[in-house]
One Martini backbone bead per residue (centre of mass of N, CA, C, O) as a GRO file, in nm:
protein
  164
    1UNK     BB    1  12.449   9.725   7.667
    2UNK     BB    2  12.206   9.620   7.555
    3UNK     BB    3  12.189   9.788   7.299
    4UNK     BB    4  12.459   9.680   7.213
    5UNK     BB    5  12.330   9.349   7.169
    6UNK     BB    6  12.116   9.395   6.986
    7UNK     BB    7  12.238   9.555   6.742
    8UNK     BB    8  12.415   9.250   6.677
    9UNK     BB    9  12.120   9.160   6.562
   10UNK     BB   10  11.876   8.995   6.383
   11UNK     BB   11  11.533   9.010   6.291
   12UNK     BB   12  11.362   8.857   6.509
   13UNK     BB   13  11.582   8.854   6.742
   14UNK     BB   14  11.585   9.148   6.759
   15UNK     BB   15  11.307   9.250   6.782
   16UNK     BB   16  11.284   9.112   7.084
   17UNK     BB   17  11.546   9.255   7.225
   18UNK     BB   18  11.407   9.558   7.183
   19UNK     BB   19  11.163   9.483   7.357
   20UNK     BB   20  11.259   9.385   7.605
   21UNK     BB   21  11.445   9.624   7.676
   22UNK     BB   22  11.169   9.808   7.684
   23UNK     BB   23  11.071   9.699   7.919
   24UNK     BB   24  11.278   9.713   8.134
   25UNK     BB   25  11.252  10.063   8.103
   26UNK     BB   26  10.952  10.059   8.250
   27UNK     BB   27  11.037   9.899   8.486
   28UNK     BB   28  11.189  10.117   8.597
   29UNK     BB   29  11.025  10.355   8.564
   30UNK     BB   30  10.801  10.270   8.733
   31UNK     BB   31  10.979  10.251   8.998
   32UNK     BB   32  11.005  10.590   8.965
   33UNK     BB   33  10.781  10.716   8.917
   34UNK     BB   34  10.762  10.757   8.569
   35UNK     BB   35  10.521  10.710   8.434
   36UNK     BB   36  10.542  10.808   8.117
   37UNK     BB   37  10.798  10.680   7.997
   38UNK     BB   38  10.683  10.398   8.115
   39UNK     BB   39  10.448  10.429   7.888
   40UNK     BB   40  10.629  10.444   7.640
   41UNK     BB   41  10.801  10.174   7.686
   42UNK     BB   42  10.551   9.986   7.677
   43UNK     BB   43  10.434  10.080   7.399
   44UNK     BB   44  10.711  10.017   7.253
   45UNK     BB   45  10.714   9.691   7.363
   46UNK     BB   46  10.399   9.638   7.248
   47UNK     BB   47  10.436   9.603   6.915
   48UNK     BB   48  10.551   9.335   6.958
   49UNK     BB   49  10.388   9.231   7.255
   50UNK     BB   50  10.097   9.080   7.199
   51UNK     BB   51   9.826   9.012   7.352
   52UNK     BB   52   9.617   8.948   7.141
   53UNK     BB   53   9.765   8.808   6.930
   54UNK     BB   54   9.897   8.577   7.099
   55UNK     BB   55   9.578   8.474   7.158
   56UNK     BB   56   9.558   8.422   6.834
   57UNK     BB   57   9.759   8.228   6.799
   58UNK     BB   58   9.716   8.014   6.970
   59UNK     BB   59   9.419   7.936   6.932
   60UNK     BB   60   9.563   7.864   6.593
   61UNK     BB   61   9.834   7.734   6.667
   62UNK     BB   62  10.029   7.989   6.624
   63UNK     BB   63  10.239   8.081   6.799
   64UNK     BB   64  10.456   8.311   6.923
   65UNK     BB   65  10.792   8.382   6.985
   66UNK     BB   66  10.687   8.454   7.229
   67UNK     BB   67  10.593   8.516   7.538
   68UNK     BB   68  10.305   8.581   7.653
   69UNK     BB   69  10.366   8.726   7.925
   70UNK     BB   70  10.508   8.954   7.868
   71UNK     BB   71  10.261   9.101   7.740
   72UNK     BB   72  10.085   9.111   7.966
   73UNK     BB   73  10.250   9.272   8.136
   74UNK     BB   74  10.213   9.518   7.958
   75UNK     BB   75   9.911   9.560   7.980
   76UNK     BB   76   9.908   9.578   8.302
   77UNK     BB   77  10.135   9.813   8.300
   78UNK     BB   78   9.906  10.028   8.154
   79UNK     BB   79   9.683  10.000   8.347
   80UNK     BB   80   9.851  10.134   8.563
   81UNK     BB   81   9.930  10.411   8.437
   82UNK     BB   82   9.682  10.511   8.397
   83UNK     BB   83   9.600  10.529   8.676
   84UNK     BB   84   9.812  10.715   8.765
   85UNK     BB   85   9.735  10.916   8.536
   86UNK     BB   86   9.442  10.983   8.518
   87UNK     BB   87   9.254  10.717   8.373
   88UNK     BB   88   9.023  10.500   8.489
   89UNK     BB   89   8.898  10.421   8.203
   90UNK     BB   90   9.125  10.283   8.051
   91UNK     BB   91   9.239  10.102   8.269
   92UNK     BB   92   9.014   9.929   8.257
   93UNK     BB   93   9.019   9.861   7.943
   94UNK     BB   94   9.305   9.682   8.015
   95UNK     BB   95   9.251   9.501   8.244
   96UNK     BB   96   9.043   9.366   8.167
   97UNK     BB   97   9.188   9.251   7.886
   98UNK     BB   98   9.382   9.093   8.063
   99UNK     BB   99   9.232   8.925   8.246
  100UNK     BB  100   9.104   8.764   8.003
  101UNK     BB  101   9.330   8.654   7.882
  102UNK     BB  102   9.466   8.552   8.189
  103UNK     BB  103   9.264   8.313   8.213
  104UNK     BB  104   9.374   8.147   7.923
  105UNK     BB  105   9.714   8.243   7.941
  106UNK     BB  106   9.802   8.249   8.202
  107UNK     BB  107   9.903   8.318   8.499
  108UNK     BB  108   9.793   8.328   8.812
  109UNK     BB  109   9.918   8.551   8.934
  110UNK     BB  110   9.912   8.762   8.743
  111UNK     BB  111   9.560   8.791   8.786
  112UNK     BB  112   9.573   8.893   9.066
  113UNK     BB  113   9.722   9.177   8.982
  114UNK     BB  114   9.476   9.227   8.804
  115UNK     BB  115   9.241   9.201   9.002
  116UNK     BB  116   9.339   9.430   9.186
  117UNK     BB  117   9.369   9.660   8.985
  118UNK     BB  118   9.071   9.649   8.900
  119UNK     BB  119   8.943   9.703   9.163
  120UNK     BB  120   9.075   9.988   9.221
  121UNK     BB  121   8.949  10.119   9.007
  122UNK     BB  122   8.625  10.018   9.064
  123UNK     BB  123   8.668  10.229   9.306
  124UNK     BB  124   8.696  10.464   9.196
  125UNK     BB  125   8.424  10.412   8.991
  126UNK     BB  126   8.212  10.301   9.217
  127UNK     BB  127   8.214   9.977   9.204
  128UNK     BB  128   8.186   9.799   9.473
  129UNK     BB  129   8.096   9.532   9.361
  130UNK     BB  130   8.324   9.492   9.139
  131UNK     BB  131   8.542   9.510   9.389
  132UNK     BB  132   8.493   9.306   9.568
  133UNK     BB  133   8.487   9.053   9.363
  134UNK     BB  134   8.784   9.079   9.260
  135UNK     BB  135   8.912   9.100   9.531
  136UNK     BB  136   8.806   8.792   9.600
  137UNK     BB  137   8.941   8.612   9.387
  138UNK     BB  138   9.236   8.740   9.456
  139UNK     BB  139   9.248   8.644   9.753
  140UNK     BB  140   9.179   8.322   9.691
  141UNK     BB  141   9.435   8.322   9.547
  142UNK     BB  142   9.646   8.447   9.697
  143UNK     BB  143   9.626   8.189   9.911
  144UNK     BB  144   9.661   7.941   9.748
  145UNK     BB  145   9.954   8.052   9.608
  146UNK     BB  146  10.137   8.193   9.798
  147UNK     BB  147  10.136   8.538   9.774
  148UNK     BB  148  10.261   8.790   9.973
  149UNK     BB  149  10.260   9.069   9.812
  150UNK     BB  150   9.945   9.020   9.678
  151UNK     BB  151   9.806   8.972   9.976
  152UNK     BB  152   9.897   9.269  10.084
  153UNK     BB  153   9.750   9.437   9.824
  154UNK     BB  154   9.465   9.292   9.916
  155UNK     BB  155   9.459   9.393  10.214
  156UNK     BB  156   9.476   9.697  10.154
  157UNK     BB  157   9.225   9.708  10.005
  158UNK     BB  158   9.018   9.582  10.165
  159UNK     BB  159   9.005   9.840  10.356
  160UNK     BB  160   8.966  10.037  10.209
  161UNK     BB  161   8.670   9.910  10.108
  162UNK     BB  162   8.566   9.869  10.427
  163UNK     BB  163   8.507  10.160  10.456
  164UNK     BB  164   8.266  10.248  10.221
   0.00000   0.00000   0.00000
């Protein structure tokens, strides 16, 4: 039904509407353990949603037609995903710099979500003192914004990283 939406648009409008189409068949996917296709799916809406474009834009003075949040989204499922699926050189580099992007345009909560995942990334990669420092920041940042999904998230890293 939304597909069938989004094609009675035009232009930008249209073009907006089949990104976000695909951010939400993406997260549907992801929700599903679907790695795969949830990873076709956010990079097929991140085309659109351009998470470094948007901060330069704004940087710019001419922010995207879009919200930055979005684009965030798809930068940080998308390392969310490469972690998923075996690749967590990769996820580094995407969660990186979603945290970079996040810290000067983004929402706290999301911050959080991406320290606490870049975090687990730097436990694979054995980076202890980098996975401890992220997600001290992480668990300080979700306590103060009082967002219980995210702390309970940050509390279950700790525990892994406590035993090591």
């Amino acid at each position: 039904a939304s597909e069938s939406l989004a094609a009675g648009l035009y232009g930008e409008v249209a073009r907006m509407a089949r990104a976000s189409v695909l951010f939400e068949r993406g997260k549907l996917a992801r929700d599903d353990e679907d790695w795969r296709h949830a990873k076709q799916w956010f990079e097929e809406a991140g085309r659109y949603f351009d998470a470094q474009a948007a901060a330069a834009g704004i940087e710019a003075g001419t922010p995207p037609a879009y919200d930055i949040e979005r684009a965030l989204g798809i930068l940080g499922n998308l390392g969310f995903l490469e972690y998923r699926l075996g690749n967590p050189h990769a996820a580094h580099e995407l969660l990186t710099r979603g945290v970079a992007i996040t810290r000067q345009h983004g929402p706290a909560a999301n911050l959080v979500t991406l320290l606490q995942q870049l975090a687990e990334v730097e436990l694979e990669l054995e980076d202890l003192d980098a996975a401890r420092a992220l997600l001290d920041e992480a668990l300080t940042l979700a306590k103060r914004l009082r967002i219980a999904k995210e702390l309970a998230d940050c509390l279950a890293l700790a525990d892994r990283l406590a035993s090591r």
